[in-house]
N, CA and C atoms as a LAMMPS dump frame, in Angstrom:
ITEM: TIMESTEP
0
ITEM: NUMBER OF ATOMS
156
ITEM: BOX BOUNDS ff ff ff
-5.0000000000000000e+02 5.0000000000000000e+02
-5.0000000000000000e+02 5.0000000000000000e+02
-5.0000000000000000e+02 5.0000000000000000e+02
ITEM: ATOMS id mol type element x y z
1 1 1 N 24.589 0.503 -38.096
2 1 2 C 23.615 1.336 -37.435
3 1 3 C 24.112 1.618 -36.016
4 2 1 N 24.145 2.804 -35.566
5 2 2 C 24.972 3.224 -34.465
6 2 3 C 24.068 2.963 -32.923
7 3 1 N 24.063 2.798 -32.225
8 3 2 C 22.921 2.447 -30.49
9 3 3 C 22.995 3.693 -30.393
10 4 1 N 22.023 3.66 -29.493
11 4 2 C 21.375 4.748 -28.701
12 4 3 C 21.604 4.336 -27.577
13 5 1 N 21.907 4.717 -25.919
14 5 2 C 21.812 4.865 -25.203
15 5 3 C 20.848 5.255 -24.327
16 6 1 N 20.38 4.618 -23.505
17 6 2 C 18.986 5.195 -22.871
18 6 3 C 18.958 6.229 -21.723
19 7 1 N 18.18 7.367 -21.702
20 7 2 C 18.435 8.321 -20.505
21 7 3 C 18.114 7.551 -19.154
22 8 1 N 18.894 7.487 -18.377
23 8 2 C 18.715 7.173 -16.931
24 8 3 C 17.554 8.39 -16.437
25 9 1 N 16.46 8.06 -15.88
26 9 2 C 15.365 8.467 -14.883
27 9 3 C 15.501 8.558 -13.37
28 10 1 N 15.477 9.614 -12.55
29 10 2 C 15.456 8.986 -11.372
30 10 3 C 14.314 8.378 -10.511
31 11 1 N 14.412 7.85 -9.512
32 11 2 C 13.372 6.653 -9.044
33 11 3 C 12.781 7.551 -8.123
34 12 1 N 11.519 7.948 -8.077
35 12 2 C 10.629 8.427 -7.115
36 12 3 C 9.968 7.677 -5.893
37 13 1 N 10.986 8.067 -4.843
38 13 2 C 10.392 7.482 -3.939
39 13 3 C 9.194 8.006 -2.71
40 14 1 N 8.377 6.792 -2.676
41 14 2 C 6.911 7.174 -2.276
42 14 3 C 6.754 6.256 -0.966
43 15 1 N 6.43 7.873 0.162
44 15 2 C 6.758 7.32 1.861
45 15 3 C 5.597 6.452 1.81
46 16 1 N 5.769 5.752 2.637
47 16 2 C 4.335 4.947 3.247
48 16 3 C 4.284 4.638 4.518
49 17 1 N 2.836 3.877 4.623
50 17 2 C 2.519 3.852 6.664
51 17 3 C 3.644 3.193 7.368
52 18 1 N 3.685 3.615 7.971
53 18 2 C 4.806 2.838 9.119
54 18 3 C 3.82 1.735 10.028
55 19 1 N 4.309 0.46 10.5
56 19 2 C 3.691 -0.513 10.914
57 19 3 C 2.899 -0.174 12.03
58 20 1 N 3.385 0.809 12.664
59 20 2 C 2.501 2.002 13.887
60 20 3 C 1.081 2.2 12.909
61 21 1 N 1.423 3.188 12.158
62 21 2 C 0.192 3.919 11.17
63 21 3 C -1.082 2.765 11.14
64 22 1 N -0.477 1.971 10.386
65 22 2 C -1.263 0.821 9.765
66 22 3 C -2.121 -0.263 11.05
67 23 1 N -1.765 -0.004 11.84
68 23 2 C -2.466 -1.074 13.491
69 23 3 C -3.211 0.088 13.71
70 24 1 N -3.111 1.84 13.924
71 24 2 C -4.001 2.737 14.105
72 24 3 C -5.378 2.598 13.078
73 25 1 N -5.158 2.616 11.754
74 25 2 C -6.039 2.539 10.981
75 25 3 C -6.889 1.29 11.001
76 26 1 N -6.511 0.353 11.282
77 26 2 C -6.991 -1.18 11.089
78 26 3 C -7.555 -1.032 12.723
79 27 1 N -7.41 -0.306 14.11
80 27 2 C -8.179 -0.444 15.472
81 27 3 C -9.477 0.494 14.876
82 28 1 N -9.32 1.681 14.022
83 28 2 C -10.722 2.278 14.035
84 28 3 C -11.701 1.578 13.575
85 29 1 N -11.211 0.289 12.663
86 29 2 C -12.749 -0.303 12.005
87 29 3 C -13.08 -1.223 12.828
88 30 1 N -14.44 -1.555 13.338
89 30 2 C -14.914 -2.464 14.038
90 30 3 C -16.261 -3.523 13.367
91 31 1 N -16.404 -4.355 13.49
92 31 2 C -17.402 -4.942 12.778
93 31 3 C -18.627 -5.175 13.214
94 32 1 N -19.053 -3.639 13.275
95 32 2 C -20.63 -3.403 13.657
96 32 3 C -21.364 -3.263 12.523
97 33 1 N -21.13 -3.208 11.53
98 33 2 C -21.373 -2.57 10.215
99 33 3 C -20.232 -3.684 9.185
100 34 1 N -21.664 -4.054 7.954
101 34 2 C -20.642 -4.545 6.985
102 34 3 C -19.4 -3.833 6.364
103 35 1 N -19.764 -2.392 5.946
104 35 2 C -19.247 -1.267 5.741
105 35 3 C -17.406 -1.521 6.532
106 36 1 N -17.799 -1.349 7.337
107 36 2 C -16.52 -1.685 8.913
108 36 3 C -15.503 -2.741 8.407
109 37 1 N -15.945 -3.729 8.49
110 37 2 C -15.914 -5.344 8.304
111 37 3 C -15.376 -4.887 7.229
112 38 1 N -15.545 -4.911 5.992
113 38 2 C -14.999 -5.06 4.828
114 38 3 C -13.792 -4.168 4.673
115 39 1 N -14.158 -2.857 5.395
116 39 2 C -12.652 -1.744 4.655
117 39 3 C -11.803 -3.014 6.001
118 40 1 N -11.734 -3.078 7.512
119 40 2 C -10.951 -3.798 7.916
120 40 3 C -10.216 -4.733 7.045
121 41 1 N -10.781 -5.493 6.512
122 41 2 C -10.568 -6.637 6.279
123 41 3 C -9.463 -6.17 4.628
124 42 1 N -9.748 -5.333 3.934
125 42 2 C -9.291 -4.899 2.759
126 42 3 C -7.853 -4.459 3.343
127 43 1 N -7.936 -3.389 4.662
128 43 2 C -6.305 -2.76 5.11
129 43 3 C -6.03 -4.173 5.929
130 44 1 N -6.308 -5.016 6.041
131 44 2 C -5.277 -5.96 7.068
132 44 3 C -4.611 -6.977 6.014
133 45 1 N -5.205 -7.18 4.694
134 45 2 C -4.776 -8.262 3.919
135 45 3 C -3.982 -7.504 2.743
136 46 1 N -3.531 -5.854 2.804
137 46 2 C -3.027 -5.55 1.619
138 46 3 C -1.766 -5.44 1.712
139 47 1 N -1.09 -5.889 3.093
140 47 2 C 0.697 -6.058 2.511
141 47 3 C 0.59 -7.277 2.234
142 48 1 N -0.459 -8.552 1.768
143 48 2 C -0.067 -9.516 1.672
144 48 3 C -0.357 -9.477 -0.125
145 49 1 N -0.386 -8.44 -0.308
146 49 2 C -0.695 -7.859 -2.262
147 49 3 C 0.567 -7.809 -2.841
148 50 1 N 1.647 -8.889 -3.367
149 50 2 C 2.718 -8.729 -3.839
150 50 3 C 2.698 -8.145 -5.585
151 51 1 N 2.018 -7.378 -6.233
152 51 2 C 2.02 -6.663 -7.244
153 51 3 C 2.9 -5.368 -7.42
154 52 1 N 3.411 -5.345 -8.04
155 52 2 C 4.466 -4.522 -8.196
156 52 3 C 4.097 -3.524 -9.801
């Protein structure tokens, strides 16, 4: 039975925040509001999300 060879794909690469971006977004939330508090708290702990 003869192989097949698999087509090579190319890899799409997808920009993201720069460590600047990400301290801008994370100063607008303040914790006057649970609302606040929580998205903060969601962008400060998601480079620590190693899922791939």
């Amino acid at each position: 039975m003869a192989r097949t060879k698999l087509l090579k794909e190319d890899k799409t690469v997808i920009s993201t925040f720069t460590d600047q971006e990400i301290a801008k977004i994370i100063e607008a939330y303040d914790f006057k509001t649970y609302l606040n508090a929580r998205n903060k708290v969601i962008i400060a702990i998601q480079p620590l999300d190693v899922r791939n």
